[in-house]
C-alpha positions as CSV (number, residue, x, y, z in Angstrom):
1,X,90.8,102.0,131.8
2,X,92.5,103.8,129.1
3,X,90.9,106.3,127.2
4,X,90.8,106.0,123.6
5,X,93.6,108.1,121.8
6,X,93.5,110.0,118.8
7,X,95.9,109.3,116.3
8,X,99.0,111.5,115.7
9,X,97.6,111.9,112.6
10,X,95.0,114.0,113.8
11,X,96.2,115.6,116.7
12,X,99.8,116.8,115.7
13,X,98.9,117.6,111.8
14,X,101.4,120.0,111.6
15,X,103.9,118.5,113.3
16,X,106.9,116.7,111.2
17,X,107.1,113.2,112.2
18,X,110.4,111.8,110.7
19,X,109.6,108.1,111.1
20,X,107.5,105.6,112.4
21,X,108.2,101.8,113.4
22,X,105.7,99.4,115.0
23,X,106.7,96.8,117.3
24,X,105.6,93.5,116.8
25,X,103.4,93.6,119.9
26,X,101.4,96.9,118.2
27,X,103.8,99.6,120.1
28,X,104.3,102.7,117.8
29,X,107.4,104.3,118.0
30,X,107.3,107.8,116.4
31,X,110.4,110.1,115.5
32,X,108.7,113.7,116.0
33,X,111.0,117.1,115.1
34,X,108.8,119.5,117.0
35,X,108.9,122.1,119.7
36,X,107.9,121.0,123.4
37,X,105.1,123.9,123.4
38,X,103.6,122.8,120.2
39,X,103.2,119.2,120.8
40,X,100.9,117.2,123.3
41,X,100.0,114.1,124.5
42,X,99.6,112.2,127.7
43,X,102.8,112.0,129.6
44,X,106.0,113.6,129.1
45,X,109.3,112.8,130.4
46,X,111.3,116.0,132.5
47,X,114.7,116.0,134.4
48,X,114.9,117.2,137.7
49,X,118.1,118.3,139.7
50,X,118.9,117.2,143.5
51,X,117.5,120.1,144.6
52,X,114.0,119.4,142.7
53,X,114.2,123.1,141.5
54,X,112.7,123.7,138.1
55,X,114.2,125.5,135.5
56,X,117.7,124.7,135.9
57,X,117.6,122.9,131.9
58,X,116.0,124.1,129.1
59,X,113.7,121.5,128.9
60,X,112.5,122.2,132.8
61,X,112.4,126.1,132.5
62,X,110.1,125.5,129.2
63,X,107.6,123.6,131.1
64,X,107.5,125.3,133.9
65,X,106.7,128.7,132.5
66,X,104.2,127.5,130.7
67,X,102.6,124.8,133.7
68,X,103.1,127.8,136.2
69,X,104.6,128.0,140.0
70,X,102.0,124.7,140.9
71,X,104.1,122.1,139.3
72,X,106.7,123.2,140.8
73,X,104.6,123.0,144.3
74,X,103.1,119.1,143.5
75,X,106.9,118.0,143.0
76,X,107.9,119.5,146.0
77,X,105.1,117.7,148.0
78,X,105.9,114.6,146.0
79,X,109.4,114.3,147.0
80,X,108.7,114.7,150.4
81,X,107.2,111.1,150.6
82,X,109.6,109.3,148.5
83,X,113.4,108.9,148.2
84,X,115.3,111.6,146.6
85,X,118.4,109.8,145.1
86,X,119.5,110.0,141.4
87,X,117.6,107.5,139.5
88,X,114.3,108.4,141.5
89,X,111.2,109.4,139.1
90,X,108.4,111.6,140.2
91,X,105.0,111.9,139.2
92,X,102.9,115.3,138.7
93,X,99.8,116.6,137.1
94,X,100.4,118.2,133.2
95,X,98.4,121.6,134.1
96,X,98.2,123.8,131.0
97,X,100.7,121.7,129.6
98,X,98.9,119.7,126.7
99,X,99.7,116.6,128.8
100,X,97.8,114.4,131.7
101,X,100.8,114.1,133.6
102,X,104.5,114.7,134.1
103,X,107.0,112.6,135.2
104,X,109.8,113.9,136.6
105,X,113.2,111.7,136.5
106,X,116.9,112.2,138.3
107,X,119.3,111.3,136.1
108,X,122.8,110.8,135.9
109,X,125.1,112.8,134.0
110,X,127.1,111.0,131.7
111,X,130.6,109.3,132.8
112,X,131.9,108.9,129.9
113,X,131.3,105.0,129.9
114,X,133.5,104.6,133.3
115,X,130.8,104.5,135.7
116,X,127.0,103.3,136.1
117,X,125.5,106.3,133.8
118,X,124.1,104.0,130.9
119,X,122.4,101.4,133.3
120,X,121.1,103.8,135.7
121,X,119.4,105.6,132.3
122,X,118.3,102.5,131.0
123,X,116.6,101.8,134.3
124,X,115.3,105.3,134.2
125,X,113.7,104.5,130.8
126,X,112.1,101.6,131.6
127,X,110.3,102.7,134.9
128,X,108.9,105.8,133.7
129,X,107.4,103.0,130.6
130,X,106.2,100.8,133.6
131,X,104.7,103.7,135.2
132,X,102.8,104.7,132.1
133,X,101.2,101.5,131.3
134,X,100.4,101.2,135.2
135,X,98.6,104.2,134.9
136,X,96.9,103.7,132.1
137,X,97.9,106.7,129.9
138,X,98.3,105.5,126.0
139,X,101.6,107.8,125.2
140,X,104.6,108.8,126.3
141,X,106.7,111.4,125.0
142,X,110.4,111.5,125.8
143,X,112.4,115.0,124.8
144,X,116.3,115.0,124.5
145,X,116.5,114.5,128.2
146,X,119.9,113.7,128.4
147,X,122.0,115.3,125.9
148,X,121.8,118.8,127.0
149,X,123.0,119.5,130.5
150,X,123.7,115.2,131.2
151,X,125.7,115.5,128.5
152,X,125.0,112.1,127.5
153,X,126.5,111.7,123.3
154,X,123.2,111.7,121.0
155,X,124.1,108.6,119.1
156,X,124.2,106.8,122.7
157,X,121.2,107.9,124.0
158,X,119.3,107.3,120.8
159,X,121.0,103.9,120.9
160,X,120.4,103.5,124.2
161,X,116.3,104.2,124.6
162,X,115.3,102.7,121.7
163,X,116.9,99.6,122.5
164,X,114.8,99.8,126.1
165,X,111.5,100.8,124.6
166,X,111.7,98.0,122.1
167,X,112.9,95.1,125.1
168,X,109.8,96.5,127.2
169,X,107.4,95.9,124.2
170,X,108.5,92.3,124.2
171,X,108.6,91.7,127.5
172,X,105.6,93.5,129.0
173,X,102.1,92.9,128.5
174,X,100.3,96.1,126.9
175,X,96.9,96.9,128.0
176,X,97.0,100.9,127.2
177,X,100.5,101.9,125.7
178,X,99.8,102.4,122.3
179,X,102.6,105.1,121.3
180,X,105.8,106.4,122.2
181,X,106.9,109.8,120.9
182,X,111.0,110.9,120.6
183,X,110.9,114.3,120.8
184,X,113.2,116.5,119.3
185,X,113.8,120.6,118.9
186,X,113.6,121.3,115.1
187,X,116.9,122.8,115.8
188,X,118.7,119.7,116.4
189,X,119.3,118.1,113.5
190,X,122.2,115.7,115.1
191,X,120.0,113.8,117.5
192,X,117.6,113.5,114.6
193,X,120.5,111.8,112.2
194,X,120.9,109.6,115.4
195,X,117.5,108.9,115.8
196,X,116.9,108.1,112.1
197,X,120.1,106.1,112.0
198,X,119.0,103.9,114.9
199,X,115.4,103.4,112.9
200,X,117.5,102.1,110.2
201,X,119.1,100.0,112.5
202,X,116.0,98.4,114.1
203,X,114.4,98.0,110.4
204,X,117.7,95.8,109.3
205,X,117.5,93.5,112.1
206,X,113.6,93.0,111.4
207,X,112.8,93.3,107.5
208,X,109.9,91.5,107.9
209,X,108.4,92.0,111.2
210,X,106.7,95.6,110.8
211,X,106.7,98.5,108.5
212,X,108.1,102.4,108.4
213,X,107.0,105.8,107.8
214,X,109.6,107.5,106.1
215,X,110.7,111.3,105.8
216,X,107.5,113.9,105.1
217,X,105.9,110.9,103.8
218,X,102.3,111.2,105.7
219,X,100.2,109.5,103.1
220,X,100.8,106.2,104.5
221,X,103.2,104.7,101.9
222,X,105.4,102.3,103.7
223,X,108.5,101.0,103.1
224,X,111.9,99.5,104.7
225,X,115.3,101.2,104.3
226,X,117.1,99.7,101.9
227,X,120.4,101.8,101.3
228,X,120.7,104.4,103.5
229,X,123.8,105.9,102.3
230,X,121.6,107.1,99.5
231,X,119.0,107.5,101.3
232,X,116.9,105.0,99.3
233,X,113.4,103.6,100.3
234,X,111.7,100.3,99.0
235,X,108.2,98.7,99.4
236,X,106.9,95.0,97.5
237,X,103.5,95.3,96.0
238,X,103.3,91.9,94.0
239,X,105.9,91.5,92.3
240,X,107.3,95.2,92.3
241,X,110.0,97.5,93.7
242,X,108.6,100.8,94.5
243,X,111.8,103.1,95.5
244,X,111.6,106.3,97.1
245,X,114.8,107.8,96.5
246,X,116.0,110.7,97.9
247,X,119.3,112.1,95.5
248,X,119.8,112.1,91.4
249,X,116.7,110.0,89.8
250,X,119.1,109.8,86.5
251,X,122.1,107.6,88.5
252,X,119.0,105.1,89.0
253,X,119.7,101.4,87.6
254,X,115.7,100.5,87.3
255,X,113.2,98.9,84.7
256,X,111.6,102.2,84.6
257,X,111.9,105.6,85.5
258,X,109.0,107.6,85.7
259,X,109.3,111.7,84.7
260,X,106.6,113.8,86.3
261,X,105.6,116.6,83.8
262,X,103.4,118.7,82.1
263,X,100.4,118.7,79.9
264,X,102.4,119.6,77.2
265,X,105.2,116.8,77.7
266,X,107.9,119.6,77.6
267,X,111.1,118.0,79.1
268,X,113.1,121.6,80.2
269,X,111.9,122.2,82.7
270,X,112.6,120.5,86.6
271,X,112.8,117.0,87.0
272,X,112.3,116.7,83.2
273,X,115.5,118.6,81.9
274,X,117.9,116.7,84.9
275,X,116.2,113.8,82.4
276,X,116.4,115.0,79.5
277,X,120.5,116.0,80.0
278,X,120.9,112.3,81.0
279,X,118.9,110.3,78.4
280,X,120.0,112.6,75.5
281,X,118.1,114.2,72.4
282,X,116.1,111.0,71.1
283,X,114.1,111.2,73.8
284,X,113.0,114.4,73.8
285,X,112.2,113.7,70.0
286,X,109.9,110.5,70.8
287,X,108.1,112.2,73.5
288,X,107.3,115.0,71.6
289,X,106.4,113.1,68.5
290,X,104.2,111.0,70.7
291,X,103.0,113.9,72.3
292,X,101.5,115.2,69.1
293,X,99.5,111.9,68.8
294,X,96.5,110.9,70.7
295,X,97.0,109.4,74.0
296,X,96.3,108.7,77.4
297,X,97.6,110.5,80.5
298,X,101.1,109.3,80.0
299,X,104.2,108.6,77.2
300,X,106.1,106.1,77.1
301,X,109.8,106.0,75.3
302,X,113.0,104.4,75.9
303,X,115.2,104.8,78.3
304,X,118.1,106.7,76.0
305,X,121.1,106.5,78.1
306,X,119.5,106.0,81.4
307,X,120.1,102.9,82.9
308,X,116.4,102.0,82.7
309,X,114.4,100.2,79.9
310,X,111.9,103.0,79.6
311,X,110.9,106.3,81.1
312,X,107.4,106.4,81.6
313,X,106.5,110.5,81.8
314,X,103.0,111.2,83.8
315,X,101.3,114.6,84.5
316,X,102.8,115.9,87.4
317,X,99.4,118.0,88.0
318,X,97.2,114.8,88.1
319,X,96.0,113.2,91.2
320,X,99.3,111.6,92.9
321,X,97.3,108.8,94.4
322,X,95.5,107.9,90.9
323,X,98.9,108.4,89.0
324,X,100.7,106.1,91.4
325,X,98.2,103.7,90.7
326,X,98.1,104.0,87.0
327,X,102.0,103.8,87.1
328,X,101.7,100.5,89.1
329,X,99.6,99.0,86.7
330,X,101.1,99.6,84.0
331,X,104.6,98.2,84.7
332,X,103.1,95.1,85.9
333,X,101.3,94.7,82.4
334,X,104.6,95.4,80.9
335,X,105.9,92.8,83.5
336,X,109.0,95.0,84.9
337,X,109.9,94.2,88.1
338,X,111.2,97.6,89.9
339,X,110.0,101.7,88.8
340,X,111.6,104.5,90.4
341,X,109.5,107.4,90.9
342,X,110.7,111.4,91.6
343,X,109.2,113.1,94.5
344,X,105.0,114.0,92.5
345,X,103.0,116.0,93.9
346,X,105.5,117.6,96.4
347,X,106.6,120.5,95.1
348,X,110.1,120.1,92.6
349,X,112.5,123.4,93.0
350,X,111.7,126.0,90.9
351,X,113.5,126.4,87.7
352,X,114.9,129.8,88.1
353,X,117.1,128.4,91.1
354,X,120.9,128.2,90.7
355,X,122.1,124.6,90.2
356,X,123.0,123.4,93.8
357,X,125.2,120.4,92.9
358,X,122.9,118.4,95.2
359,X,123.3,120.1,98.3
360,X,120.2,120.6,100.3
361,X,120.3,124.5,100.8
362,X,122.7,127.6,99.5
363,X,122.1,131.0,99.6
364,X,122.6,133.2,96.4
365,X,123.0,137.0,95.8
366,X,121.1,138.6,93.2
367,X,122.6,141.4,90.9
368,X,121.9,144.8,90.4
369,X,120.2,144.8,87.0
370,X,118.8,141.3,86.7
371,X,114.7,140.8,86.5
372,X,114.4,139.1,89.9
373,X,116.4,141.6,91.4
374,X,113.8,144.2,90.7
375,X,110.9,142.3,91.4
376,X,112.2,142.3,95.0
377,X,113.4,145.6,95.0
378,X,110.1,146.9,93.5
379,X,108.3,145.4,96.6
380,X,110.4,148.0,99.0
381,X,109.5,150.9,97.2
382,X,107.4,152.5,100.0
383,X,109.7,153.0,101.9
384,X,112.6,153.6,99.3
385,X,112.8,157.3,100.7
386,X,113.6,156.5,104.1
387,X,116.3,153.2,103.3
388,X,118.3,151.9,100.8
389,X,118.8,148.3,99.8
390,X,122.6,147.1,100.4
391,X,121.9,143.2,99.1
392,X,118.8,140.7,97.8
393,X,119.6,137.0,98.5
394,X,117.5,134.0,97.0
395,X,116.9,131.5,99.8
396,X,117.6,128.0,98.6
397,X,116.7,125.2,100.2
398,X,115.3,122.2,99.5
399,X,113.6,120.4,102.6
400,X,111.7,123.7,103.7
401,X,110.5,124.4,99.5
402,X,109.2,120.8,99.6
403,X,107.6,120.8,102.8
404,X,106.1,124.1,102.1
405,X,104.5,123.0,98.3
406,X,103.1,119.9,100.7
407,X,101.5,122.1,102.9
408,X,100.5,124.1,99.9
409,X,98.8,121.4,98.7
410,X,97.1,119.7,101.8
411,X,95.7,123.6,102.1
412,X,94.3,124.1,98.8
413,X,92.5,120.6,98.5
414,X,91.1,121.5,102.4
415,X,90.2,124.5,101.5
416,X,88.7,123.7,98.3
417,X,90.6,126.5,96.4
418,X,94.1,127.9,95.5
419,X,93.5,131.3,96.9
420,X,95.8,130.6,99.9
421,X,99.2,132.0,99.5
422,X,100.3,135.7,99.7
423,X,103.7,137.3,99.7
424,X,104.3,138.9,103.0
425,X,107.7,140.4,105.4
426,X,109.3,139.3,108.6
427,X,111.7,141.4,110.1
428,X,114.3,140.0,112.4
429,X,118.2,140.2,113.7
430,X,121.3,139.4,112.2
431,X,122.2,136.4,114.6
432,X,118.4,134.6,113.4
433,X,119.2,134.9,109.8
434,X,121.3,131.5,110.2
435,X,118.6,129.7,111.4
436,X,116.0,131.3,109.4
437,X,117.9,130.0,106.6
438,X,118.2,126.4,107.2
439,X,115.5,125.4,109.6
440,X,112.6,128.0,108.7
441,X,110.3,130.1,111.0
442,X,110.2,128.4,114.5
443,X,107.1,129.2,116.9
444,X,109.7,129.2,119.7
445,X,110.4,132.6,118.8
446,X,106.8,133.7,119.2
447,X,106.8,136.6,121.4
448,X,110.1,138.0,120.8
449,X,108.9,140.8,118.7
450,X,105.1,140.2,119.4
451,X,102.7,138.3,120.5
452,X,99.0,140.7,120.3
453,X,97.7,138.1,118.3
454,X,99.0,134.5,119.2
455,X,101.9,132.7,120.1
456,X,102.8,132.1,116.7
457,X,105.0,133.6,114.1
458,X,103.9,137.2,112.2
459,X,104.7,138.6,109.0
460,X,103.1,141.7,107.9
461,X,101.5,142.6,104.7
462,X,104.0,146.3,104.1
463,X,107.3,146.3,104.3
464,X,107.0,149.6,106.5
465,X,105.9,147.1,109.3
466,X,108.6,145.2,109.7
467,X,111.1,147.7,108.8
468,X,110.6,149.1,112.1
469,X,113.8,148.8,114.6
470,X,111.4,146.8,117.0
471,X,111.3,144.3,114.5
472,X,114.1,144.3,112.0
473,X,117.0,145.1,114.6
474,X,119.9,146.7,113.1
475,X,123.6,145.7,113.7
476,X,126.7,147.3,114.8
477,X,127.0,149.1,111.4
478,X,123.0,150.2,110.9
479,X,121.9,147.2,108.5
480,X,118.7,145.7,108.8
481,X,117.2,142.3,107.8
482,X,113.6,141.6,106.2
483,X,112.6,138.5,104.5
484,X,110.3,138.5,101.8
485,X,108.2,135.4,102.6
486,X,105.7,132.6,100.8
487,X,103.1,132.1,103.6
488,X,100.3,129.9,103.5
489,X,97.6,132.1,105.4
490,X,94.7,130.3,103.6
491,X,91.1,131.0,105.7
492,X,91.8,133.3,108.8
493,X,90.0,134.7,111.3
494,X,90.7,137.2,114.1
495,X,93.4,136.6,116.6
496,X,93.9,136.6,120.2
497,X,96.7,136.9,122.9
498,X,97.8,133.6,123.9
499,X,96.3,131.6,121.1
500,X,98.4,128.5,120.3
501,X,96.6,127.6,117.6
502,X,93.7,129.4,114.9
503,X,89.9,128.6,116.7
504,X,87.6,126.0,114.9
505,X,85.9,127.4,112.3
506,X,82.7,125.3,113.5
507,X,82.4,124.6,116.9
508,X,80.8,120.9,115.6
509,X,83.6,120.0,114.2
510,X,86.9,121.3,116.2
511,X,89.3,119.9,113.9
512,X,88.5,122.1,111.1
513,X,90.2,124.9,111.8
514,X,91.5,128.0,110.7
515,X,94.6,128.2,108.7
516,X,96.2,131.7,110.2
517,X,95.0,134.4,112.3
518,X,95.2,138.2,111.7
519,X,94.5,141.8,113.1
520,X,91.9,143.3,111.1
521,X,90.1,140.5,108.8
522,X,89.2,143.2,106.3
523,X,92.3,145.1,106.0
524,X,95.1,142.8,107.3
525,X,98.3,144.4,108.4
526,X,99.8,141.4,109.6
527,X,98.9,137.9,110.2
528,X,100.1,134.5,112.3
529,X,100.7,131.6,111.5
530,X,101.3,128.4,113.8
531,X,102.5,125.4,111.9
532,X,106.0,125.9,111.2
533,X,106.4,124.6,107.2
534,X,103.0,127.4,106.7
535,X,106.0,130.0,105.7
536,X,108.9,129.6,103.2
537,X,112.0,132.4,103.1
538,X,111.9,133.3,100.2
539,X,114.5,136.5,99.9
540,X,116.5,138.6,102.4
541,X,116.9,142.0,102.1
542,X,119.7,143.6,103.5
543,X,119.2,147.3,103.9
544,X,120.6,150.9,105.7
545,X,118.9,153.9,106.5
546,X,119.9,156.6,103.8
C-alpha cells in the first residue's frame, strides 16, 4: 500500500520550488532549486559507474558521505545478482538519507546524437518510474543526473525526461505516484532556464488541461504562461485577466494598473514614482487631492499616459489576499476586462538603490563621505584599531531582496510579531564573493568554516568574529571580505552538531519549529540559519590589516 504523503508544501517549506504542472491523470511535476542534502522524499535517482564505486560524480560522493560506507555495501551485494551492463538500475535502502530508497542507474554518456545515448536514457527514465510505482513509494526525485560527468546538453535532458515522465502518466495506471521532483543545485541556473523553458513548453501544448505554479509564487495563485519572453503570467477569474508580470508595470497595455502604496498615497517612492514618471504630474495631483478626501482603502484616477484606463492605487501594507480581492471586485463592477498588478506584499527594492536599468543584480561602491557609507563603516569600529576598510559595496539584487521580504513576511505573521530580523557578519574568501553575490548563502558550504552548531550557515553578532583569518580568509595581497547581512533569526533556540534543521519548539506539533539556532540564547555570539532566502547580503566590506 502506499503511505499517505505529505505535501511539498509542508515538508520542503523552505525550499524554492520554481514551478509546478499537473498531469491530466493527477501526476505533479515539481521544478525544485534546492540542495541534495536539504531536500527529501522517497526515492531518489543516483548514477553509478561500471565499476559500481561511489563517489566518482558529485552527485554519488554527496550521498554517499552522508548515507555512509553501507550503501555502498547493499549496491555491491545487489549487483552481484543482476546484470551489470549500462542501462541497468539498482535498487538500495535511503539510510540517513531523507529518502526510503535509492535507485541507482548506469547511464550512458552522451554521443553527441550519433549513437543510442537518448534512448538508452529515456529507457533509464521510464524504468526507474516503473519501479517506483511497483514499489509503492509516492515520489521520486531525479537530480541533474546526466549533465555533469554524462555530459548530456541541459536543454536535451530537460527536454528529454519531461517528455518521458509525462508519456508514463498517460500510459500507466497510477496507484501510488503522486509526485515527481526535478532537482536542481541552486547554483545552476542553466538547467533551471531549461527546465522552466520546457514547462512553458508543456503548458502551450495543453492550455486547458491543468494549471501552473509560477516563480516564488507559493500562495497557490495559478496561471498559464502566456508570453514568456516577458516573462508574463495570466489566469481567468470570470471574465478577467489577472497578469503577473515580471519586468516594467508602466510598458503594460491594460484596463487597469494597480500601484501598491502607502497610507498616505505618496507616489515617490518604489513602484509608485516608476508610476508616477510614466503617467505624468496630473496624476499625482488627483491622487493627492483625492487623498485629502474621505475614502476607502484605495484611489482611483486615470491612467495619465499609461496605456491603461485607470490606475487603481491600494495600500501596499494591507492584507495581500483581502486587497487582491478587493481589486478583483472592483474592476468587475467597473466591467474592465484585464488589471495588471506589481509584485504586493513581496517586498519592492528599497528606494535608496541605484537605478538598475532592469537588470536583476549589480554591485555598487559606496563613497567615502556619503551617509550609507558611514553607517557601514560605523558598524566596524571595534575593531577599527586593528584593520582598515579599503571598500563598502551595496549588494543589489533583486530575486534574493524579494525572496528575503517573503520570508520576512511568512516569519513575522508565524511568529506573531516583527521582532525577527537583526543585522549580523559572515566572513568568507575572495573566490565565494561571486556566488555570494548572485545566488545568496548556500547550506552546502556548511562546515567549511564551522559547524559546532548545525549544518547550516553562521553569521555572528561582532564583526571581531568573523574578522578572524579562519573565517574571513585573506588573499594574495592581505584583503579580507565580511558581509554585513539581513538575517531572519526570528525564535531560536540552542544548537547542536549535526542539526539539519532548528528542533520543534513543541514536541506536539513537529512542524512548528524554530526559526535559527545559536550558541548562548542569552548572549548570542553567532547564530545558524538553515533555509537559504533566511539571509540577504547586504554590504561587503573589503578590508587590510593596518
Amino acid at each position: 500500500m502506499a503511505r499517505k504523503q505529505d505535501s511539498w508544501e509542508d515538508i520542503h517549506s523552505d525550499t524554492d520550488v520554481l514551478t509546478s504542472i499537473q498531469t491530466e491523470e493527477g501526476l505533479k511535476l515539481l521544478l525544485v532549486r534546492a540542495d541534495v542534502l536539504h531536500f527529501s522524499g522517497d526515492v531518489i535517482i543516483n548514477t553509478v559507474p561500471r565499476t559500481l564505486q561511489l563517489g566518482g560524480g558529485r552527485l554519488s560522493r554527496v550521498l554517499l558521505k552522508k548515507a555512509g560506507p553501507n550503501l555502498q555495501k547493499e549496491l555491491k551485494a545487489k549487483t552481484q545478482k543482476a546484470e551489470e551492463k549500462v542501462g541497468s538500475i539498482f535498487v538500495t535502502s535511503g539510510y540517513d538519507l531523507g529518502y526510503r530508497a535509492v535507485i541507482h542507474v548506469m547511464a550512458p554518456g552522451w554521443d553527441k546524437g550519433a549513437g543510442s545515448s537518448r534512448q538508452i536514457m529515456a529507457k533509464i527514465i521510464r524504468k526507474c518510474l516503473k519501479t517506483v510505482e511497483e514499489q509503492s513509494f509516492a515520489s521520486i526525485t531525479f537530480p541533474m543526473i546526466a549533465t555533469g560527468n554524462l555530459r548530456f546538453p541541459k536543454a536535451i535532458f530537460a527536454e528529454l525526461i519531461l517528455s518521458e515522465v509525462c508519456s508514463f502518466s498517460s500510459s500507466a495506471q497510477l496507484n501510488s505516484l503522486q509526485e515527481v521532483h526535478f532537482l536542481v543545485h541552486p547554483s545552476d541556473d542553466e538547467s533551471c532556464q531549461a527546465f522552466l523553458d520546457e514547462f512553458t513548453k508543456w503548458l502551450k501544448r495543453n492550455p486547458n488541461k491543468d494549471r501552473c505554479l509560477m516563480v516564488g509564487d507559493n500562495q497557490g495563485i495559478f496561471g498559464t504562461v502566456s508570453n514568456p519572453a516577458v516573462s508574463t503570467y495570466e489566469m481567468k477569474i470570470g471574465a478577467i485577466t489577472f497578469r503577473v508580470a515580471i519586468g516594467d508595470i508602466t510598458k503594460e497595455k491594460v484596463d487597469v494598473i494597480v500601484n501598491s502604496t502607502t497610507k498616505t498615497f505618496n507616489l515617490k517612492l518604489g513602484v509608485s514614482k516608476a508610476i508616477l514618471e510614466g503617467a505624468g504630474p496630473a496624476v499625482e495631483n488627483e491622487c493627492a487631492w483625492l487623498a485629502a478626501r474621505p475614502h476607502r482603502d484605495f484611489i482611483i484616477t486615470q491612467g495619465g499616459y499609461l496605456k491603461c484606463k485607470i490606475i487603481m492605487h491600494v495600500l501596499g501594507e494591507n492584507n495581500v489576499r483581502d486587497t487582491t480581492s478587493t481589486i478583483l471586485e472592483e474592476c468587475e463592477r467597473r466591467k474592465h476586462s484585464s488589471v495588471c498588478l506589481p509584485a504586493i506584499g513581496t517586498g519592492e527594492i528599497p528606494d535608496h538603490w541605484t537605478d538598475m536599468n532592469q537588470q536583476l543584480f549589480c554591485v555598487i561602491p559606496l563613497h567615502r563621505g556619503q551617509s550609507e557609507y558611514t553607517a557601514v563603516k560605523d558598524k566596524f569600529s571595534q575593531i577599527s584599531h586593528s584593520f582598515k576598510i579599503r571598500k563598502i559595496e551595496r549588494i543589489q539584487n533583486r530575486f534574493l531582496w524579494q525572496s528575503y521580504q517573503v520570508k520576512k513576511k511568512q516569519m513575522d505573521i508565524k511568529n506573531g510579531h516583527t521582532n525577527n530580523e537583526k543585522l549580523l557578519f559572515h566572513g568568507t574568501d575572495a573566490a565565494s564573493v561571486p556566488q555570494i553575490n548572485q545566488h545568496g548563502f548556500n547550506r552546502s558550504f556548511a562546515g567549511k568554516n564551522a559547524a559546532c552548531y548545525g549544518r547550516g550557515t553562521y553569521f555572528a553578532v561582532d564583526a571581531s568574529y568573523s574578522a578572524n583569518d579562519k573565517y574571513s580568509i585573506p588573499d594574495s595581497k592581505g584583503r579580507k571580505r565580511i558581509y554585513v547581512v539581513r538575517v531572519l533569526t526570528g525564535d531560536y533556540t540552542h544548537g547542536q552538531t549535526g542539526m539539519l534543521t532548528p528542533p520543534s519548539k513543541n514536541s506536539d506539533n513537529t512542524k512548528d519549529t524554530y526559526d535559527s539556532v545559536t550558541d548562548d540564547i542569552n548572549q548570542p555570539k553567532l547564530f545558524v540559519i538553515f533555509s537559504d532566502y533566511q539571509a540577504y547580503p547586504e554590504y561587503l566590506v573589503t578590508l587590510s590589516k593596518r
